[in-house]
C-alpha positions as a printed Julia matrix, in Angstrom:
424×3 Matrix{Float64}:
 32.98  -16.62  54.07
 34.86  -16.41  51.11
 33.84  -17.64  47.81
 33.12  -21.23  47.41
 35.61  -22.53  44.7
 34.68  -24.87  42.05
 36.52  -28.46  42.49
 40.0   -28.17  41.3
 41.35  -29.75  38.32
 44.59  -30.69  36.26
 46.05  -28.67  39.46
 50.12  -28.83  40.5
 50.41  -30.3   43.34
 51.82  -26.85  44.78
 48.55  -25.68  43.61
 46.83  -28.17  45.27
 48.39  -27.02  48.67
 47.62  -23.74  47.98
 44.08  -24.06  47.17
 43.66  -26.23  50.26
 45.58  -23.75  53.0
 43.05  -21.29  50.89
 40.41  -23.42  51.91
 40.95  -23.62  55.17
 40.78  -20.44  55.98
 37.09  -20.52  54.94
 36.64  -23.47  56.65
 37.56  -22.03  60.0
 34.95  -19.31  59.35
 31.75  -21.86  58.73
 28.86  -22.13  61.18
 28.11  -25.57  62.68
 24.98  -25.61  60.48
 27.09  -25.17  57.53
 29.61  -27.89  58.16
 26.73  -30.34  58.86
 25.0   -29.09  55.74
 28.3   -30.35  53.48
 28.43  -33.62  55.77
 24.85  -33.99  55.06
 25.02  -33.72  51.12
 28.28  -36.12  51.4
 26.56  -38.53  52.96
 23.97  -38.24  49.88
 26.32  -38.56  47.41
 28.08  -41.74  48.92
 24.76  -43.73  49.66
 23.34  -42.64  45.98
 26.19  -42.96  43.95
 27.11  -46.89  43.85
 26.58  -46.85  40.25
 30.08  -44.46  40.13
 31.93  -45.68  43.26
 31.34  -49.34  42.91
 32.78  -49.97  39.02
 36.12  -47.74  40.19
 36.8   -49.8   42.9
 36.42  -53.2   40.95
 39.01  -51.99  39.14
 41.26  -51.14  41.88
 40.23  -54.72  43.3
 41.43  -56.42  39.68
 44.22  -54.72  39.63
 44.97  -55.91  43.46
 44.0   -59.37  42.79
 46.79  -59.12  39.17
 49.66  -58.1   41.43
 49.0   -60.95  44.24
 47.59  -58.48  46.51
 47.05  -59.86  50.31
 43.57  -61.33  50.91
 44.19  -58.91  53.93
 44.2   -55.97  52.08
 42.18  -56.6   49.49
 39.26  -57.01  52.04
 40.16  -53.32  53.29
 39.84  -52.16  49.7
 36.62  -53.73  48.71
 33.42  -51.48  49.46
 29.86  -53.1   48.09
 26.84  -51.55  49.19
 26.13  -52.66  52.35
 29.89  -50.79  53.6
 28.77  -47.71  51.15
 25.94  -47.31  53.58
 27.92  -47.87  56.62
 29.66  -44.98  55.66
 27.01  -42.62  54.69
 25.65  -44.05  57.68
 29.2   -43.2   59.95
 29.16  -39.19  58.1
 25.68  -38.7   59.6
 27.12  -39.85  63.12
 29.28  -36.79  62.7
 26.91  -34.4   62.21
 25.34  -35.46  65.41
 28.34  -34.97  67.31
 29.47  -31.6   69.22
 31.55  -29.28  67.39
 34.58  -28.52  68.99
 35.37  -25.6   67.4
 35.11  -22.74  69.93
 34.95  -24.9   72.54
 36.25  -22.97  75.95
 38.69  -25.22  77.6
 39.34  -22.71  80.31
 39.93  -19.01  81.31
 40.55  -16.46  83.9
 40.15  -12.81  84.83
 44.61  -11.58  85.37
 44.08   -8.74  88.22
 44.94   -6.07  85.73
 41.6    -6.93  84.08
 42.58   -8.52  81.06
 40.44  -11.64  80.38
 41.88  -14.65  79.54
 40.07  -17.54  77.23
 41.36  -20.83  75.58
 39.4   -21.98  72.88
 39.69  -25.22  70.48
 40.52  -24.08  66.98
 41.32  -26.23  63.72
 44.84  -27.12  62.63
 44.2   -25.83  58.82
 45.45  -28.2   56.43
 45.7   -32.43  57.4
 47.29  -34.51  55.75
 46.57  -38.0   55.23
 48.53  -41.07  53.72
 47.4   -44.36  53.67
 46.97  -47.28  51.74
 44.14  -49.65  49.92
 41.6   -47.95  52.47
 39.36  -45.6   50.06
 36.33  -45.52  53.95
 39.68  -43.9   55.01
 38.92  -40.95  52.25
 35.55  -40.38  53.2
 35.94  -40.86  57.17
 38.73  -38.43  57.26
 36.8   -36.19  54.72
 34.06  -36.01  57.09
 36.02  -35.57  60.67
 38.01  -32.4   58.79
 35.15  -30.89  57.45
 33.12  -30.75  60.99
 36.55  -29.85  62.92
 37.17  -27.17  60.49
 39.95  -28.57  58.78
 40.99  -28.86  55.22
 42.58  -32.28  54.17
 44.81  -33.37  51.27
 44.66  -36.9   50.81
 47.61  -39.77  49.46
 45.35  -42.88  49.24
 48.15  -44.9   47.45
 48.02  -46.62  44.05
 46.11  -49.48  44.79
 42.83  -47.38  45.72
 43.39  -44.51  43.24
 40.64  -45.23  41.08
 38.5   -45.35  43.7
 39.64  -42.58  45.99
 39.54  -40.13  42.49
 35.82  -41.14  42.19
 35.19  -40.88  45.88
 37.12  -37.14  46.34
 35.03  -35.78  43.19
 31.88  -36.67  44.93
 32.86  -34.98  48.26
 34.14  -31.96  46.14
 30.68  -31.68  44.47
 28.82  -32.07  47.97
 30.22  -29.69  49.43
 30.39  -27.36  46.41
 26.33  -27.68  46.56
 26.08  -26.3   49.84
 28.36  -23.44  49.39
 31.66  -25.04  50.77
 34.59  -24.6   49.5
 35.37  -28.13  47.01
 38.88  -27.79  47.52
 38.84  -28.28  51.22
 39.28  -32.31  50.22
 42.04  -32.94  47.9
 43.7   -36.01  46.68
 47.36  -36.48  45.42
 47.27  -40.02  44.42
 47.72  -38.82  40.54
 50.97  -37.68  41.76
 52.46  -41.18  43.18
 55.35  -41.54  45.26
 56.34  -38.16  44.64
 53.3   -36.84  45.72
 53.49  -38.77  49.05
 57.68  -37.02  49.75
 56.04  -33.64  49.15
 53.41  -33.64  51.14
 56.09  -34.3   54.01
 58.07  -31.77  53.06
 55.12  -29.1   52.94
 56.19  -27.69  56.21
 54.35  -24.03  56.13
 51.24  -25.63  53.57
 50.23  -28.92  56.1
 50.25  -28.53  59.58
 49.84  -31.87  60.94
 50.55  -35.44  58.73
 48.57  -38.0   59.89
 49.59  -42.16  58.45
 47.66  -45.2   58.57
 48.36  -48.75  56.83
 52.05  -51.03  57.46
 54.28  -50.57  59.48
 56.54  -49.83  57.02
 54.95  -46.75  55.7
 54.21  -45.48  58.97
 57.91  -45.55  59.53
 58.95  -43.8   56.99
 56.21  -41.14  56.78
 57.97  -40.64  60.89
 61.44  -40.5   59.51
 61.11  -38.4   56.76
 58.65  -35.83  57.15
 58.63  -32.41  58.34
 55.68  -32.09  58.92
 54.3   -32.96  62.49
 53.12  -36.21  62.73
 50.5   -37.88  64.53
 51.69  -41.73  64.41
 49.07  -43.77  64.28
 50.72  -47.46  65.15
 50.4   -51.27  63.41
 48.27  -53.46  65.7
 50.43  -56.31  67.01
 47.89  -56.6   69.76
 47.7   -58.9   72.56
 44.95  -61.5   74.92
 46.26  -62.78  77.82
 44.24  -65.39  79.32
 44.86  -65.36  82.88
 44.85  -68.53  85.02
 41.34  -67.35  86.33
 39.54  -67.03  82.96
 36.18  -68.28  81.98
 36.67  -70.76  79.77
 33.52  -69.93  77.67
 34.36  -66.09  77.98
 38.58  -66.48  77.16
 37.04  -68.6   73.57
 34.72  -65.59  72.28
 36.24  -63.02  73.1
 39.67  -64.59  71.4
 37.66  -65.5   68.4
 35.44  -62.46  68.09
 39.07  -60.57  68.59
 40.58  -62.4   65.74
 37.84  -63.38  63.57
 35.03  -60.55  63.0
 37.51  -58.59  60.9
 41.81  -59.77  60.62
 42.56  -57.95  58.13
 42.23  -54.74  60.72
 44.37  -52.98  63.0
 42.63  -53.58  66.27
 42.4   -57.7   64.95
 44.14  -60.41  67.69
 47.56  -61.43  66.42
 49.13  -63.33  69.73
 47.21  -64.91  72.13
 48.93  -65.37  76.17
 47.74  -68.15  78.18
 49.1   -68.59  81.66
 50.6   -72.05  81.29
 48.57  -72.85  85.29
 45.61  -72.91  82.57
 46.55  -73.78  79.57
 45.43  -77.42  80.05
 41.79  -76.06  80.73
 41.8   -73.31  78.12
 43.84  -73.71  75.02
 41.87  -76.87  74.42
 38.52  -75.01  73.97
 39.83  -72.07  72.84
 41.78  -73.27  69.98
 39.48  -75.36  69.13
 36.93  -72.36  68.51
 39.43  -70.58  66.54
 40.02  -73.39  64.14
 36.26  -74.33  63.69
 35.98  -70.26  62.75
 39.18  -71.19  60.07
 42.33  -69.48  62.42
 45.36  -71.38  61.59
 47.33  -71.42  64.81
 51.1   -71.08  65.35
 52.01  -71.88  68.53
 54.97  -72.04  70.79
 56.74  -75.44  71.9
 54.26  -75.64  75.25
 51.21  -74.61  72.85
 52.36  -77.49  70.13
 52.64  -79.89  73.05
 49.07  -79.36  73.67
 47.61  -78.94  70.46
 50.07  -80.99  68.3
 48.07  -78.95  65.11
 49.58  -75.82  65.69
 52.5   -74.65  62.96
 55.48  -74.1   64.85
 56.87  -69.9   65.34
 60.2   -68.38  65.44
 61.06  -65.05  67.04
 60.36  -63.43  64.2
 56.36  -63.96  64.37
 55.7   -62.85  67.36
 56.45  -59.05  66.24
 54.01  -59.47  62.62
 51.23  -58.31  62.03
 49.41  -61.31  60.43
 46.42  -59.3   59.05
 44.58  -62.48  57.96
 43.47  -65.22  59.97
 46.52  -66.93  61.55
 47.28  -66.75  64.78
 50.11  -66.83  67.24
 49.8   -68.4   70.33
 52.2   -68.96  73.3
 51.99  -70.56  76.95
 53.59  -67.99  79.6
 54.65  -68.98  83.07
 52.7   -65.8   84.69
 51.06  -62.43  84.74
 54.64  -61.36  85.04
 56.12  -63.81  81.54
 52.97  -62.01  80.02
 53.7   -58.0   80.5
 57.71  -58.73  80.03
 56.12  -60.44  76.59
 53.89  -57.6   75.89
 56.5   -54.98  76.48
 58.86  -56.48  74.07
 56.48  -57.12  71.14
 53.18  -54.9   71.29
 53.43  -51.47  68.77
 51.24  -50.11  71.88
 47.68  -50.13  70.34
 45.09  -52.76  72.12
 45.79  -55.1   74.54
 43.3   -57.09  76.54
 43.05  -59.73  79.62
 40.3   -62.21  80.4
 40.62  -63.04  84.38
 37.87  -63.06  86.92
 40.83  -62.03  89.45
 39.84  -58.1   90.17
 43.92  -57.47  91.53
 45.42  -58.87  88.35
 43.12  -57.21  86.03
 44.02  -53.6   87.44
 47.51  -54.65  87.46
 47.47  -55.49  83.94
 45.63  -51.99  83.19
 48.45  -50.18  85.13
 51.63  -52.12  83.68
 50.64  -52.13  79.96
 51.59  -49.22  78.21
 49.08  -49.4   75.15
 46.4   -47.15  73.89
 44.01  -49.16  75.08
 44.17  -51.66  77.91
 40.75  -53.98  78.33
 39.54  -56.5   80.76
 37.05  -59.13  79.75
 36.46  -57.31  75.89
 37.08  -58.0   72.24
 39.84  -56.19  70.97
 37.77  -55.36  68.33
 36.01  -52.36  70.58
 39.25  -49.9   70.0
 37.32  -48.53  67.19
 35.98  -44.16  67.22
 32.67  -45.53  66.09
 32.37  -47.95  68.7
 33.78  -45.69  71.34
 31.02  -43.09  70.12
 33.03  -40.77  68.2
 31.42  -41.36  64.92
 34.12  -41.99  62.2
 37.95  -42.21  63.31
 41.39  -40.36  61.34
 42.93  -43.2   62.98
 44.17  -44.91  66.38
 46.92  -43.11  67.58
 50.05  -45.41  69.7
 51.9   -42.15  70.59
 51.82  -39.84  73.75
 51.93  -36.18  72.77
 48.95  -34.47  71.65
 46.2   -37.55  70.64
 46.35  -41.18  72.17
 44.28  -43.89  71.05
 40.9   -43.49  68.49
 40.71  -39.78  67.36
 38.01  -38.11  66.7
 36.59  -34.56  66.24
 38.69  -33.05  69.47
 41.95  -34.88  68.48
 42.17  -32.54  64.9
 42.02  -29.37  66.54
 44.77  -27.5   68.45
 44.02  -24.1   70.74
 44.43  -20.73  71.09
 44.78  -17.97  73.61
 41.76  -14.7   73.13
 43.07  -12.66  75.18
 40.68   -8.93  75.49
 41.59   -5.71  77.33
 40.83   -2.27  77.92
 44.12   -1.04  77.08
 46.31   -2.59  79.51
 49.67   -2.1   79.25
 52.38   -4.48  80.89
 55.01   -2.62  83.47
């Protein structure tokens, strides 16, 4: 390997990207046992260094709270100890996981002898932007280090003092193993400008990947040119069909909205097929607002629990991130999908039925990331689906769909060996 670098500072941010694509290279050269090594000694450094995370991001978290920051985000911001370990915890998960790199996909023997093999390699250089999410920092850290990858990382303004303290700490881990520190870089001291440059670094990033609002995700699409790998907003979906467990259709709807709103994979509209809403929305709402969901419903929902704030058009395509919730009363399976296909950014969607035909035709129709039967939304997590830590859930179709993990950050290559074979 080359030689490890010490971590970078008072860099340009051309600099930056040069010291990263340098990076790479040695990257793509390490042995399994020396990726897990840096993973290892990251994982360290974030479940022994509270005393130096925790005081940055209090800071960020002040400054949130001054500028009427979103209860919503500010929950994705805050890390405390328990969600420190959780993610020392999530970087060892990694280092249990396969490597992909090398991985054979498939291969042949051509007549003329030559032997054909495709391999997984790494991409080089990700890129990352997202916002008020500093377990984004070390998740992504950790999933570009085992896949071979170098990463350059926008965290945005509202995490910066915590995503500075948390990228010094991976660039000393892995710097104490013999890694290269500038395999994990962070732009945030370069703003908004930072973020338009990194899309423009055609030839320095190969792949861009976004995650926060809608908004940003939009324009990191529009304007880079870099490749991106769109990971979507979670407008997501339960329909309760007129065959639902009553018991079932209330936990799963609060355990979908509840355990965590301020998350992508968190309930935002609620179906009920109006042949049950008199048995279900009764129950169900009624376990929502005991767990502190403030309901907006539709005029059928209102009509049958006269609580609800009324909705507009408008609502049914937000992304609440907090705990309100809209709710409307369809007239079928049918009313449902048509409702689904107009408002859902493709990421989770879920049904609660006990009718086997309309479950697989609601697995078949929706065209989401993830379609469930009978399950929290809350599952469409790469931890959950055993991938250890997740870049992000992706709500395109080329290349990555859904959570991605280690296999989703690499790309292939053709080895191709001969004996001297020429072509006629």
């Amino acid at each position: 390997m080359p030689a490890t670098t010490a971590p970078s500072e008072k860099l340009s941010l051309d600099d930056k990207l040069v010291a990263a694509r340098t990076a790479s290279i040695a990257l793509a050269q390490a042995s399994t046992s020396q990726k897990n090594a840096g993973l290892e000694a990251i994982a360290q450094a974030v479940g022994t260094a509270a005393d130096r995370i925790l005081p940055a991001n209090e800071l960020d978290l002040a400054n949130g709270r001054e500028s009427g920051m979103s209860q919503g985000l500010q929950d994705r911001l805050r890390l405390d100890p328990d969600r420190l370990a959780g993610l020392a915890a999530a970087t060892r998960e990694v280092i249990a996981l396969p490597d992909p790199v090398g991985t054979v996909l498939r291969g042949s023997t051509l007549p003329n002898g030559l032997q054909l093999t495709q391999v997984r390699v790494p991409f080089g250089v990700v890129g990352a932007i997202y916002e008020a999410r500093p377990n984004v920092t070390i998740d992504i850290a950790a999933l570009a280090l085992k896949s071979g990858n170098a990463v350059v990382l926008r965290g945005g303004s509202a995490a910066e003092n915590t995503n500075r303290v948390l990228v010094a700490l991976i660039q000393e881990a892995l710097a104490s193993v013999g890694l290269p520190a500038d395999a994990v870089q962070t732009i945030d001291e370069f703003g908004r400008e930072g973020a338009t440059q990194l899309m423009q670094a055609r030839g320095f990033v190969d792949v861009l990947i976004p995650r926060g609002s809608a908004q940003l995700i939009d324009t990191v699409v529009r304007e880079s040119k870099v490749p991106v790998i769109e990971t979507g907003a979670g407008v997501v979906h339960v329909f309760l069909d007129r065959t639902a467990d009553a018991e079932m259709a209330a936990e799963i709807a609060v355990n979908s909205k509840v355990q965590r709103p301020s998350v992508c994979n968190a309930l935002e509209t609620l179906l009920v097929d109006t042949d049950a809403a008199e048995r279900l929305l009764p129950p169900v709402l009624k376990a929502l607002t005991e767990n502190g969901v403030t309901i907006h419903g539709d005029e059928r929902t209102r009509e049958l629990y006269p609580e609800a704030l009324p909705t507009s058009d408008e609502d049914w395509a937000l992304e609440h991130m907090s705990l309100d919730l809209n709710v409307k009363v369809v007239d079928d399976l049918d009313d449902a999908l048509d409702h689904i296909r107009r408002y859902s950014t493709h990421h989770t969607e879920s049904i609660v039925t006990n009718d086997m035909a309309t479950a697989n035709r609601f697995l078949a129709e929706v065209d989401s990331a993830v379609v469930m039967v009978n399950a929290s939304t809350r599952f469409t997590d790469g931890g959950e689906f055993g991938f250890g830590a997740e870049v992000g859930i992706s709500t395109q179709k080329l290349h990555a769909r859904g959570p991605m993990g280690l296999p989703e950050l690499t790309s292939t290559k053709w080895i191709v060996r001969g004996e001297g074979q020429v072509r006629g």
